[in-house]
Legacy VTK file of the C-alpha trace (Angstrom):
# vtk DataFile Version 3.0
C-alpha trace
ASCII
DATASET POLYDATA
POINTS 542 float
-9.707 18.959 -18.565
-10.756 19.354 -15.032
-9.107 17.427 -12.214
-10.793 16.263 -9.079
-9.103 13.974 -6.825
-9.886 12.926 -3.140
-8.218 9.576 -2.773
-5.457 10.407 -0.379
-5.421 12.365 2.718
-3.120 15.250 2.389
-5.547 16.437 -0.394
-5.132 20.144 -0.552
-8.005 21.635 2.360
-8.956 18.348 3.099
-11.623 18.925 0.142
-9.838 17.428 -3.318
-7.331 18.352 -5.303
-8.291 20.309 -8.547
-5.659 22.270 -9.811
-2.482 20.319 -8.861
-2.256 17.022 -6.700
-0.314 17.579 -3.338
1.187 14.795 -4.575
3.089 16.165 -7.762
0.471 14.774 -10.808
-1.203 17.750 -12.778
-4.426 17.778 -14.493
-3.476 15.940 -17.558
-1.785 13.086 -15.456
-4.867 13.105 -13.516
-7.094 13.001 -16.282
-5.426 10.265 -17.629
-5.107 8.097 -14.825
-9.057 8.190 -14.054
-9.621 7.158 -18.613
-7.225 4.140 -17.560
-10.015 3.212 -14.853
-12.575 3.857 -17.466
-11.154 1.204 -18.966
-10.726 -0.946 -16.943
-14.527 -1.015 -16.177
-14.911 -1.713 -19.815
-12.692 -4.768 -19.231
-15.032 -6.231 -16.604
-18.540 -5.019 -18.141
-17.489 -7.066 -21.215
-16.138 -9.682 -18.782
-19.520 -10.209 -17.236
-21.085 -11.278 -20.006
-18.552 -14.078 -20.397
-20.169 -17.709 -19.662
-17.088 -19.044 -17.895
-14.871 -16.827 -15.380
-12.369 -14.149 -16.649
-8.960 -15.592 -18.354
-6.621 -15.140 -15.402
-3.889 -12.532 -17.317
-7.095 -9.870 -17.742
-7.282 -10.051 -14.027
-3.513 -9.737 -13.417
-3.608 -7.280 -16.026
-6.215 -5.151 -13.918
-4.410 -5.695 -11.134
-1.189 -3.675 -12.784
-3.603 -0.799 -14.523
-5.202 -0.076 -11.501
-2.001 -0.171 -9.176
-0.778 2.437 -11.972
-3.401 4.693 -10.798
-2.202 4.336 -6.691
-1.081 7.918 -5.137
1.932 8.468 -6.136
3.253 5.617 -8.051
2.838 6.898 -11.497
3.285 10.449 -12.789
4.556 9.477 -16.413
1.681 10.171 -19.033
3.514 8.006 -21.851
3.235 5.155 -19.822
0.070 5.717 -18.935
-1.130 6.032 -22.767
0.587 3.152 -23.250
-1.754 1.276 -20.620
-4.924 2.613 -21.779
-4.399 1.657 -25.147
-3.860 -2.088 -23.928
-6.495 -2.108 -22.280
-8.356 -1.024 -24.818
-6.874 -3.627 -26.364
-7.986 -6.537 -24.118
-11.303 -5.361 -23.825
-11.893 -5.902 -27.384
-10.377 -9.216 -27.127
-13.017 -10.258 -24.578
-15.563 -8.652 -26.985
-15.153 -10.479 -29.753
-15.522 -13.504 -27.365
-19.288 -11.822 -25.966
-20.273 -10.449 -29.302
-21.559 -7.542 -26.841
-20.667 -3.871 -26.542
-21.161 -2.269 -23.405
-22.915 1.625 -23.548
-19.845 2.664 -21.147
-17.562 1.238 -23.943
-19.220 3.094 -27.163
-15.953 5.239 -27.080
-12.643 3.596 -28.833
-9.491 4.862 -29.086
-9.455 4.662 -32.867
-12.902 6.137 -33.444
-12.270 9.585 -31.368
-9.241 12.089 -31.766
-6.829 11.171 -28.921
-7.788 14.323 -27.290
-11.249 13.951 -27.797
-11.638 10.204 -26.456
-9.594 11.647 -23.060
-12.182 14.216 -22.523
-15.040 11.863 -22.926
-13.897 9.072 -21.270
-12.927 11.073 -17.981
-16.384 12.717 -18.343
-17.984 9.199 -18.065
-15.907 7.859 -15.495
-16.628 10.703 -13.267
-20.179 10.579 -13.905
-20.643 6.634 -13.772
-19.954 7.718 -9.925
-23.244 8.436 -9.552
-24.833 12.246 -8.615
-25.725 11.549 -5.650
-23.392 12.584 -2.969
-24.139 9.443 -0.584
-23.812 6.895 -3.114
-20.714 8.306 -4.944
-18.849 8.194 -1.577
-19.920 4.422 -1.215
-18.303 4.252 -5.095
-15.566 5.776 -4.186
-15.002 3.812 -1.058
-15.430 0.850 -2.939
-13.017 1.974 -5.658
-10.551 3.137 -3.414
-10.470 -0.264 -2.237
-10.275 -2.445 -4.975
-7.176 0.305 -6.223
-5.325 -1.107 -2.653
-6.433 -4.588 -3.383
-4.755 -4.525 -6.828
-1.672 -2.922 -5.450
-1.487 -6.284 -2.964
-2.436 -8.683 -5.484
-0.046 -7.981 -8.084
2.475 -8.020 -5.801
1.767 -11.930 -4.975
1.522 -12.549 -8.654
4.862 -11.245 -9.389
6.002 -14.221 -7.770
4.044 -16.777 -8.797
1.070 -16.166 -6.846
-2.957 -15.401 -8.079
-6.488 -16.070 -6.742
-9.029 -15.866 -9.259
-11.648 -15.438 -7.213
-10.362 -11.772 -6.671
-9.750 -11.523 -9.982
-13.760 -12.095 -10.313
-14.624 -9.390 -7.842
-12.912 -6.824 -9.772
-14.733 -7.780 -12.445
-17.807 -7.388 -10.079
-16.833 -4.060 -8.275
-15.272 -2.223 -11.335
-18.629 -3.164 -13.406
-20.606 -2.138 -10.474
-19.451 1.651 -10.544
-21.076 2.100 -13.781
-24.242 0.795 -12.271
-27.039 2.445 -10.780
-26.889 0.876 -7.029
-28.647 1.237 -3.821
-26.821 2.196 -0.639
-27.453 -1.187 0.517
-25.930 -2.784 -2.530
-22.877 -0.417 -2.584
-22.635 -1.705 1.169
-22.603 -5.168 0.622
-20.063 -4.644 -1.980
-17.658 -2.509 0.103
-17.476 -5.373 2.839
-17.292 -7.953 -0.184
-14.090 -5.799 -1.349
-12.934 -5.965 2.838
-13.698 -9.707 2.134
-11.388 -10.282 -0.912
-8.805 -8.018 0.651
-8.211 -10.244 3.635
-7.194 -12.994 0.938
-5.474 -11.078 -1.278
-3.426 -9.853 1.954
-3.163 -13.749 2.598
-1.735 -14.930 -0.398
1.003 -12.047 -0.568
1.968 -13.107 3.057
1.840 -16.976 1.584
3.996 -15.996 -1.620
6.576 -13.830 0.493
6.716 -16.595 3.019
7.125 -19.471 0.849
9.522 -17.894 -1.549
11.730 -15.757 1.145
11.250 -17.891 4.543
9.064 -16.241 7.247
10.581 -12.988 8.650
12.623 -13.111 11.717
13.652 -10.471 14.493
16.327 -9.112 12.950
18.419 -5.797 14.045
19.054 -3.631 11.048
21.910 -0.649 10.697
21.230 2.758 9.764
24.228 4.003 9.198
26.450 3.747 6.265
29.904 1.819 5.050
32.754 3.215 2.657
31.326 1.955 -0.325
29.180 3.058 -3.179
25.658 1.966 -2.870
22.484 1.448 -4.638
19.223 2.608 -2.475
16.220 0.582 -2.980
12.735 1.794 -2.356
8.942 0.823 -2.729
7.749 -2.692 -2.115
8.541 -4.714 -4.613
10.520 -8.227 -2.591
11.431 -9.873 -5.985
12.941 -6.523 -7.669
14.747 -6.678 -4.243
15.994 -10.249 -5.230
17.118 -9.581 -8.879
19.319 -6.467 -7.702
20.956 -8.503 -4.597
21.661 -11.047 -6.927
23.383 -8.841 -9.656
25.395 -6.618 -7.107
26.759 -9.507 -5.287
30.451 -9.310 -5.796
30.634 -6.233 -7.342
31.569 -3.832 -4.671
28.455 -2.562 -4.073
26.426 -2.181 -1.178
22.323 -1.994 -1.327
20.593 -0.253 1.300
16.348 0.222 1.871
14.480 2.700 2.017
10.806 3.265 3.870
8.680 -0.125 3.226
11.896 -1.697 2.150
13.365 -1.958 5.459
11.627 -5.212 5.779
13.350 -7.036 3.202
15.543 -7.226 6.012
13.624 -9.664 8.004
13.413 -12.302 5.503
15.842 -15.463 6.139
16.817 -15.560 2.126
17.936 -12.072 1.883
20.158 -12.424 4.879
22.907 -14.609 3.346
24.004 -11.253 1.092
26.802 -9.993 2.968
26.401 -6.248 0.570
22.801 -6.126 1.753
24.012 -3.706 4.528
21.288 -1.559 6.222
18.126 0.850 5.851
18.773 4.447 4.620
16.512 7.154 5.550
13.269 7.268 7.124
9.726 7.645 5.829
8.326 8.540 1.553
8.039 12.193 2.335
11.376 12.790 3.204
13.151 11.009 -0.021
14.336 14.135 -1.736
16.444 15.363 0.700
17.404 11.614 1.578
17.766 10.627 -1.944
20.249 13.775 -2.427
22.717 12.975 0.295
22.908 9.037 -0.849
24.796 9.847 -3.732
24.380 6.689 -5.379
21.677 5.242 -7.715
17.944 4.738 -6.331
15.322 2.049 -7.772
11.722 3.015 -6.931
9.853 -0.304 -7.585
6.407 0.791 -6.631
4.678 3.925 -4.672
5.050 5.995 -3.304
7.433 8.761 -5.265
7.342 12.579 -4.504
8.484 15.260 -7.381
11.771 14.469 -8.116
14.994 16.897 -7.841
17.121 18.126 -10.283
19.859 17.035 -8.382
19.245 13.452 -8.323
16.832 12.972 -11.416
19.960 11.328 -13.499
20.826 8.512 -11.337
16.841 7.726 -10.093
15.447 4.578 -11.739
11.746 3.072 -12.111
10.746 -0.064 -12.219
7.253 -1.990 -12.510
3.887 -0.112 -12.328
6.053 2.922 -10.905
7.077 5.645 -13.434
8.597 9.438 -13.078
8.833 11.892 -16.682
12.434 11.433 -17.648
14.032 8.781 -15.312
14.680 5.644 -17.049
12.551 2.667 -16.821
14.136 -0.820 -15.625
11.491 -3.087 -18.651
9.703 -6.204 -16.684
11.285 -9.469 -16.518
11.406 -12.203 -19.144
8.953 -15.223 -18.021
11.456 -16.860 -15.483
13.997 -14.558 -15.640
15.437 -11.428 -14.003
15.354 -7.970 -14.737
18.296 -6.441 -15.825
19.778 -4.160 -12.899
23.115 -3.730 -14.863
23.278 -0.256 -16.048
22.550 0.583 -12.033
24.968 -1.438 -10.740
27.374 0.431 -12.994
26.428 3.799 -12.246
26.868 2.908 -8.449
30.693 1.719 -9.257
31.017 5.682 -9.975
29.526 7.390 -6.735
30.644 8.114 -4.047
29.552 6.488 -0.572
26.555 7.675 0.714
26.194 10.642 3.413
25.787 9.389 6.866
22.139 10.834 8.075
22.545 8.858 11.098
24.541 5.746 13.127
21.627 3.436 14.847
19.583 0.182 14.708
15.996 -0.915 13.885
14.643 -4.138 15.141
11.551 -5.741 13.058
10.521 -8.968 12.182
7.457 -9.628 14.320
5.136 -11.320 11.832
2.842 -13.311 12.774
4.895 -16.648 12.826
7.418 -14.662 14.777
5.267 -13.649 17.530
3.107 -16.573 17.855
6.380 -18.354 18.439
6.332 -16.015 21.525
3.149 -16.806 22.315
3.419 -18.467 25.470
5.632 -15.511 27.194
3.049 -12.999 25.242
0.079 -14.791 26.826
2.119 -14.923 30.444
3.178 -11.180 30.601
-0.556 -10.426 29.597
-2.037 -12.995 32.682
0.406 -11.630 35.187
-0.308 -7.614 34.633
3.019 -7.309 32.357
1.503 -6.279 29.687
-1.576 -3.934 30.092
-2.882 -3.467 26.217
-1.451 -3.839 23.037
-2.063 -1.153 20.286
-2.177 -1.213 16.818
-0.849 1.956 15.103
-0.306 0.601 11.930
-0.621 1.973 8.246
0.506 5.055 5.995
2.964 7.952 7.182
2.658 11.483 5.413
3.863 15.101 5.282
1.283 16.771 7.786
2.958 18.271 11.016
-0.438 16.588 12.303
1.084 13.438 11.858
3.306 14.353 14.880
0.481 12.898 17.141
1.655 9.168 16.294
4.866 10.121 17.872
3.518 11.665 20.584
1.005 8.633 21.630
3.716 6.209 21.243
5.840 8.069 23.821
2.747 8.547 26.265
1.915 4.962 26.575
2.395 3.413 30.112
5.141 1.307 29.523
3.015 -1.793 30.259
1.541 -1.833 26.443
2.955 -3.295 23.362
2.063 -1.266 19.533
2.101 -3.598 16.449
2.828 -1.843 13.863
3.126 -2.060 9.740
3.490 -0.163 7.021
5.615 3.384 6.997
3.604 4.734 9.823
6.522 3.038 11.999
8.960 5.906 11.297
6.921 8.033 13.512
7.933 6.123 16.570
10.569 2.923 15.399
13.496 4.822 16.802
12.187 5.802 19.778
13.636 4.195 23.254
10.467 2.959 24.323
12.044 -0.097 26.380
10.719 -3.837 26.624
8.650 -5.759 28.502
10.825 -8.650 29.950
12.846 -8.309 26.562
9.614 -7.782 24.504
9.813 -4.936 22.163
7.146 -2.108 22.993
7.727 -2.075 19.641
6.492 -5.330 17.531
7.257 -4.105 13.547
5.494 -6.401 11.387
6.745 -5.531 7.764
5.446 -3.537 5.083
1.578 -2.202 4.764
0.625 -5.472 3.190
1.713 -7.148 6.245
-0.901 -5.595 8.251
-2.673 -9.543 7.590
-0.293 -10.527 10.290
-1.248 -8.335 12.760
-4.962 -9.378 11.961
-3.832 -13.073 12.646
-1.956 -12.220 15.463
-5.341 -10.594 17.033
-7.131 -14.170 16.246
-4.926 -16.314 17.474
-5.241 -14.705 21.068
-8.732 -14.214 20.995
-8.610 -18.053 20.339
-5.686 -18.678 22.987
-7.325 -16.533 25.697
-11.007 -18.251 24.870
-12.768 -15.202 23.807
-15.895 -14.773 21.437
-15.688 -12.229 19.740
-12.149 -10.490 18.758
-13.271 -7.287 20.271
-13.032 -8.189 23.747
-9.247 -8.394 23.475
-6.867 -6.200 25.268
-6.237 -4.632 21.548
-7.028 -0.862 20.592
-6.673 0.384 17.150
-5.157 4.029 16.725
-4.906 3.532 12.702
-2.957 5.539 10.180
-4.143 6.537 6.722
-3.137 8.233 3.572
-3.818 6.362 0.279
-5.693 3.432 -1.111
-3.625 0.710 0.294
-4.825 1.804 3.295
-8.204 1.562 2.927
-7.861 -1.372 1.223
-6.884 -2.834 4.865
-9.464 -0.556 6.646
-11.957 -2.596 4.790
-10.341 -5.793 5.764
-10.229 -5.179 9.393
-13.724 -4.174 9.449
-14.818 -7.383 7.630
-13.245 -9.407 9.970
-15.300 -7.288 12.759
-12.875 -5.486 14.655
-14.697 -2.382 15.748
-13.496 0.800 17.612
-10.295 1.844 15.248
-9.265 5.123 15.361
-8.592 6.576 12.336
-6.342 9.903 11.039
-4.935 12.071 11.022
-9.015 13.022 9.201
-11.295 10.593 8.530
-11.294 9.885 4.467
-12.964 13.384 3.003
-14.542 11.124 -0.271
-16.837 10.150 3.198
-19.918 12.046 2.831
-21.409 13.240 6.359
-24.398 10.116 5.655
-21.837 7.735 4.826
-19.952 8.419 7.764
-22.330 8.724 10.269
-22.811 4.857 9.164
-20.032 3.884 9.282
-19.199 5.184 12.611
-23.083 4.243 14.498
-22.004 0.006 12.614
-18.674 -0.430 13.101
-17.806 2.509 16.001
-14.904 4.030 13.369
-14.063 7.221 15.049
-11.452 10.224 14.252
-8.449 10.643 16.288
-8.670 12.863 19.108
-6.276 14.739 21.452
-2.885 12.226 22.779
-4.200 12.368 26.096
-7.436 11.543 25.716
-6.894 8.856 23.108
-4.224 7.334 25.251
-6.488 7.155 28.690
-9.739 6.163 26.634
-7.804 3.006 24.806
-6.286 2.085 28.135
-9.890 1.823 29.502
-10.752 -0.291 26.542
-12.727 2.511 24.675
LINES 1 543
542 0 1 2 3 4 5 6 7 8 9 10 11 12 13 14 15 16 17 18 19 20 21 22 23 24 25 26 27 28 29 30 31 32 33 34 35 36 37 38 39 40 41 42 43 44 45 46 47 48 49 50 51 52 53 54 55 56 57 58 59 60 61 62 63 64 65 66 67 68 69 70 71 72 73 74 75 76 77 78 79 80 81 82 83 84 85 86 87 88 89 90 91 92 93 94 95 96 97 98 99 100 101 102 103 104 105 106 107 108 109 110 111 112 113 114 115 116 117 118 119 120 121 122 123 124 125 126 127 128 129 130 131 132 133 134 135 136 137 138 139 140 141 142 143 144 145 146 147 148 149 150 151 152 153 154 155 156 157 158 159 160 161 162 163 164 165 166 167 168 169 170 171 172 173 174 175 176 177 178 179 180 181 182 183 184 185 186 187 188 189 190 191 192 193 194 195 196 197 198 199 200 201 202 203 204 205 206 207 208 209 210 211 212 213 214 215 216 217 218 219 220 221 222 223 224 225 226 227 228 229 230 231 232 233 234 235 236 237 238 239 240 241 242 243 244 245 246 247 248 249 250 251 252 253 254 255 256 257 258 259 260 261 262 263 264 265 266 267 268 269 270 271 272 273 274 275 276 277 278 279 280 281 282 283 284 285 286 287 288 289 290 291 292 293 294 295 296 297 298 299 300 301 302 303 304 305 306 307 308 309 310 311 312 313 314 315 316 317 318 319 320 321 322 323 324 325 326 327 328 329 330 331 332 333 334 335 336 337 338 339 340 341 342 343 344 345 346 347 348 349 350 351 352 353 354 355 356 357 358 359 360 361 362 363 364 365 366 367 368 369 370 371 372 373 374 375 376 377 378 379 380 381 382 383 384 385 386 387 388 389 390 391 392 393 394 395 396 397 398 399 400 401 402 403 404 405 406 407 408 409 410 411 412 413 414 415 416 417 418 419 420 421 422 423 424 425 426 427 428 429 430 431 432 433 434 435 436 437 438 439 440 441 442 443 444 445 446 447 448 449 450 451 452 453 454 455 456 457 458 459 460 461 462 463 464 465 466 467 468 469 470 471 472 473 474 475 476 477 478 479 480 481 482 483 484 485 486 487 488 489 490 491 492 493 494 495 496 497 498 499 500 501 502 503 504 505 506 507 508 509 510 511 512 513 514 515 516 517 518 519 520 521 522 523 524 525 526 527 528 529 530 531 532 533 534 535 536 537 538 539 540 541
């Protein structure tokens, strides 16, 4: 097997990883995880040919194979097996319903040697990219983001929550990989996937709204009590609800970790007097965090790094996530919780966690929270208060380049506001950047997901100052990337036209030169810079 993977940043050179991932998955986990795509393409080509749209739990199902397949959420190739072979499965199902059989999907599990159907299905799925440099970056763009798009849309249907229309466009994008497609057709499809990912983004904010109450400003402790505690990470809100639930009472504590500090901000979660603060800062750091919390830790999603000896027997997975040898939390029963138990016992035998530090966070600025500051938003903007608001949302990562979110945060004239979301935050969150008559510089949104408020947030003044066109607001975008998720809301922002985003700390190296060039000369995306020039060019607007 031969690995090639270029779907996150850090990729080793900035040219692919080929060998070993930077992000801990070897060849074989690699190899795997592109068959379980394969797959999934077989799903929708036999889905196409279906006269009425596809049965909603083949799209949900999608939804969690591809999410499996999201930098750094699954490194366990059981699992993984386990996936391919139900999707296998299901595409049969909807086979036998077409009475057709795809040429992508001549290969079966049960007609090949296990090693030999591996090697030929990654074979195809790498060549069903297409040879030609331009239009496998448009693939891969487009694949990238309907990978993110999945990741966001299971999450809604966890609690309760689908759209089938995006369940249609995978079935539409993943069957258009395998096709042979003009630039201008891979185009179209790339915005369509921008498209869907606006409401996919919607109806996660609609299902974490309406199940948790909208998030308010809320300050959140970083430092630690006296008791034993369970550390949560990932994204997962209802994984957070079943382990509040099951720890209340039992003299535990729960703490979050990276995109978890939001739970905070939710009005339901707030009435758990053990749900006590955030622990730790950004993904990257976990195993030395992870080490000095001494207590269990659920991963319920991305993003996991290799895990340490140290802490391997008290590390749990849960959902799409999975690690070699930690122990998997199984899903829910229909309308029922998962079982937490055996953590909630382990954590009655650790010790309290380490203190890394003794501070506060504030967050909670979605979009219903800010708009219900609207009015002294729109005055400090009319009277000179606030110059420019910037939007330095998205992904965190290892790179000491990464440094230069810090560093613009702190060199912004202390007239502009950043909205932020997603783990990039912990690059600036804890800074003393100040207010602006007791605005936060600092406006935290949520998790990466909740980037859709910061979207609505940007329409609602263009509409409240009168504007045209969304581009003439006092908004710059100095943009954060690192895996799909992110592109995923790349694509969304540039469907709904914002133009002029900065984006690093490199521009996405599956971009071929062509393909960038594009992209750059129709919607003006541009690389980060130096601070100082970035900083004066987005306070002039550019």
């Amino acid at each position: 097997m031969t690995m090639h993977c270029d779907q996150c940043q850090e990729s080793i050179k900035g040219t692919g990883c080929f060998v070993r991932g930077v992000c801990g998955k070897d060849e074989r986990t690699a190899a795997l995880q592109d068959v379980l795509v394969y797959a999934t393409e077989g799903i929708a080509l036999c889905a196409e040919a279906l006269p009425q749209p596809l049965d909603r739990k083949y799209g949900r199902f999608i939804s969690e194979c591809l999410f499996v397949t999201v930098t750094n959420t699954n490194f366990d190739d059981v699992s993984i097996e386990v996936q391919i072979q139900k999707a296998l499965a299901m595409r049969d199902e909807i086979k036998t319903l077409t009475g057709t059989t795809p040429e992508h999907d001549a290969a079966t599990w049960s007609g090949s040697t296990r090693e030999e159907f591996l090697g030929k299905a990654m074979a195809s799925s790498i060549d069903s990219l297409s040879a030609d440099p331009d239009l496998r970056s448009l693939k891969s763009l487009l694949l990238y983001g309907i990978k993110g798009l999945a990741a966001y849309t299971d999450h809604a249907a966890v609690l309760g929550y689908n759209d089938d229309d995006i369940y249609a466009f995978y079935v539409k994008g993943l069957s258009a990989l395998t096709k042979e497609l003009s630039a201008d057709e891979l185009l179209g499809l790339v915005m369509e996937c921008g498209a869907t990912a606006v409401k996919a983004m919607a109806l996660l904010d609609k299902a974490n709204t309406e199940t948790y109450g909208n998030p308010e400003i809320t300050t959140v402790k970083t430092g630690v009590g006296t008791r034993p505690g369970i550390l949560i990470s990932g994204h997962d809100l209802r994984d957070m609800e079943d382990l509040l639930k099951q720890t209340e009472g039992a003299g535990v504590d729960v703490y979050t970790h990276c995109e978890m500090l939001p739970a905070h901000y939710y009005p339901a979660f707030k009435k758990y007097d053990h749900f006590v603060g955030n622990y730790g800062n950004s993904w990257w750091s976990q195993d030395q965090e992870f080490e000095s919390f001494n207590g269990p830790i659920l991963m319920t999603t991305n993003c996991i790094v290799p895990v340490r000896e140290s802490y391997r027997n008290r590390m749990f997975t849960t959902g799409m996530a999975g690690y070699p040898g930690l122990k998997h939390i199984p899903a829910r029963a229909e309308g029922g919780q998962k079982d937490f138990s055996e953590i909630v016992e382990l954590a009655k035998t650790c010790k309290a966690p380490t203190m890394l530090e003794n501070g506060e966070i504030v967050g909670g600025f979605a979009h219903t929270q800010v708009l219900a500051l609207a009015d002294k938003v729109v005055d400090a903007v009319k009277s000179g208060a606030i110059k420019r608001f910037v939007v330095m949302a998205g992904c965190d990562g290892r790179h000491a380049t990464r440094k230069y979110y810090t560093d613009v945060a702190e060199a912004l004239p202390k007239d502009t506001i950043i909205l932020t979301a997603g783990c990039a935050k912990y690059r600036y969150n804890k800074l003393p950047l100040g207010d602006i008559g007791g605005i936060p510089r600092v406006l935290d949104a949520g998790q990466c997901n909740d980037s859709y408020s910061l979207a609505v947030i940007a329409m609602k003044l263009q509409e409240v100052f009168g504007l045209d066109d969304i581009n003439d607001l006092p908004i710059s975008y100095d943009i954060a990337w690192y895996e799909q998720k992110a592109v995923t809301v790349l694509l969304a922002l540039l469907y709904l036209g914002v133009k002029g985003i900065r984006l690093g700390p490199t521009l996405p190296e599956f971009l071929t030169p062509n393909i960038a060039t594009a992209l750059v000369k129709t919607f003006d995306l541009k690389p980060i810079g130096t601070v100082d020039a970035d900083v004066e060019a987005m306070m002039a607007g550019n």
